[in-house]
Every structure is written in structure tokens, then in C-alpha cells.
C-alpha positions in Angstrom: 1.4 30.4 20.8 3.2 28.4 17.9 3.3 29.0 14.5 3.0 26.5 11.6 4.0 26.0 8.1 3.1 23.1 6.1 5.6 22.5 2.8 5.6 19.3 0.4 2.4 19.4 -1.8 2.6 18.8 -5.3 0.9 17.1 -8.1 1.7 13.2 -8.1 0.6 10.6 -10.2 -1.8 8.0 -8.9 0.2 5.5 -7.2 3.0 8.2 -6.1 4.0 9.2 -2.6 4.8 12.5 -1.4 5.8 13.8 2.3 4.4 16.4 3.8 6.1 18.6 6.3 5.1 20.8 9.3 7.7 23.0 10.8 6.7 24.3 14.4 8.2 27.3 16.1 7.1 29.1 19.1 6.2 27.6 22.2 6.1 24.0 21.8 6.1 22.8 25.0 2.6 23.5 25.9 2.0 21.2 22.9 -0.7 18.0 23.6 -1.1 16.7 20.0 -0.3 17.3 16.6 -2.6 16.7 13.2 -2.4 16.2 10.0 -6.2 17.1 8.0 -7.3 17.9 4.8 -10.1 19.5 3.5 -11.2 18.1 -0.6 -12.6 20.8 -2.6 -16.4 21.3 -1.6 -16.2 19.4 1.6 -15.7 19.7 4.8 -12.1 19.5 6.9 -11.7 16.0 8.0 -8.8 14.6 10.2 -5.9 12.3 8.3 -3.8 11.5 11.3 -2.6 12.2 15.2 0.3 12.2 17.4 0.2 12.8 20.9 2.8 14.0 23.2 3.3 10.5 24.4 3.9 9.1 20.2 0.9 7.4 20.1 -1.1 7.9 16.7 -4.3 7.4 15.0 -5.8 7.2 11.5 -8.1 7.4 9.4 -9.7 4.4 8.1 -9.4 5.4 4.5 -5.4 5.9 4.9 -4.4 3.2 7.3 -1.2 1.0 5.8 -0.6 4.3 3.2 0.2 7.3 5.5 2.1 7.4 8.3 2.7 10.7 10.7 5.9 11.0 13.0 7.6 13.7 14.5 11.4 15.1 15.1 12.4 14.3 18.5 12.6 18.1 19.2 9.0 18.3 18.5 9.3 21.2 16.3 8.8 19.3 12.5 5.9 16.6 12.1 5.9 14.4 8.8 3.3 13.1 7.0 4.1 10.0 4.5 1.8 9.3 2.0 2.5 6.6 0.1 -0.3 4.6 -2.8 -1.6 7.9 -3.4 -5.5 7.7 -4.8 -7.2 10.6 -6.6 -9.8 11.0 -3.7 -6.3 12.0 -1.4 -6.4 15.0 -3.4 -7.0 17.7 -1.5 -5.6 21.1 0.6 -3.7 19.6 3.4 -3.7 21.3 6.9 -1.5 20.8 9.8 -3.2 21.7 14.1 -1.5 21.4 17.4 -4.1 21.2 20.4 -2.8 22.7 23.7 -2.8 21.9 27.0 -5.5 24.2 29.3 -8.0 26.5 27.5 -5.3 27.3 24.7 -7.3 27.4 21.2 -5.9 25.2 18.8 -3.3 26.6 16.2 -3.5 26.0 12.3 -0.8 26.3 9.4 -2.1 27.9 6.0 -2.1 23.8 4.6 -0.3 22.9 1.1 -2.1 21.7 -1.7 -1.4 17.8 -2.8 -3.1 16.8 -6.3 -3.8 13.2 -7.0 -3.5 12.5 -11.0 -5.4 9.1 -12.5 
């Protein structure tokens, strides 16, 4: 079991970056993936961006060349840039780690980022 904590919301103007960061304790090593998502008000949780284990990631279409996720090389803090902010990134921002075996997947409580146009 791991625990996560997201920090690094805020309100930002259009145009602004911000990183977000996701500190992981517990046990790490029986980590397969890590996630960035977000959740806009009234709709539903959709995935921002992946690691895997191995460092490769994976985006969505709507923040390709703006975000960019990486990881310590401990494992136990994952980033997410965001860079060009837009108003529609505004939104409750949540970070997962999937598990190897029949682990469930664990959440953090997510931080709030606010896009201002």
C-alpha cells in the first residue's frame, strides 16, 4: 500500500505554468505506473498523463507539447509541468499508482489548479 499527496495547485493566469507534485511513501516497489488526471467541475475523471516503471509516458492529446510528467529517480515524487496553461486545464488534479498483481489502484486527495482568462 502507498500513500499519496499531491501539492502545487493554485490559481494562474492564462498563459502561466504551474508544477504539480506527488509525494509517494509506502511501498513503492510493487509500483507499475504512475498518473497524473484531473476531473473539471461536472465532468468525469479523465487521464492527463503516464509513467511507467520502465520511463515511458503518454498523453493526452489536448496537453501534448504543454505538460510533461517525470519522476525522482527514487520513485517516490512524480512532477507534473504544466506549462501554456488554458482555462479548460482548470480543474481538481489527482495523482494514481497502478500495481503489480490484483493490487487496487491507490489515489491522492488531488489539488485544485484554476485557469484565469
Amino acid at each position: 500500500q502507498v500513500q499519496l499527496v499531491e501539492s502545487g495547485g493554485g490559481l494562474v493566469q492564462a498563459g502561466g505554468s504551474l508544477r504539480l507534485s506527488c509525494a509517494v511513501s509506502g511501498n513503492i516497489f510493487g509500483i507499475k505506473a504512475m498518473g497524473w488526471y484531473r476531473q473539471p467541475p461536472g465532468k468525469q475523471r479523465e487521464l492527463v498523463a503516464g509513467i511507467a516503471s520502465g520511463g515511458i509516458t503518454n498523453y493526452a492529446d489536448s496537453v501534448k507539447g504543454r505538460f510533461t510528467i517525470s519522476r525522482t529517480n527514487a520513485q517516490n515524487t512524480v512532477y507534473l509541468q504544466m506549462s501554456s496553461l488554458k482555462p479548460e486545464d482548470t480543474a481538481r488534479y489527482y495523482c494514481k499508482a497502478d500495481f503489480f498483481g490484483p493490487a487496487p489502484s491507490s489515489w491522492g486527495q488531488g489539488t485544485q489548479v484554476t485557469v484565469s482568462s
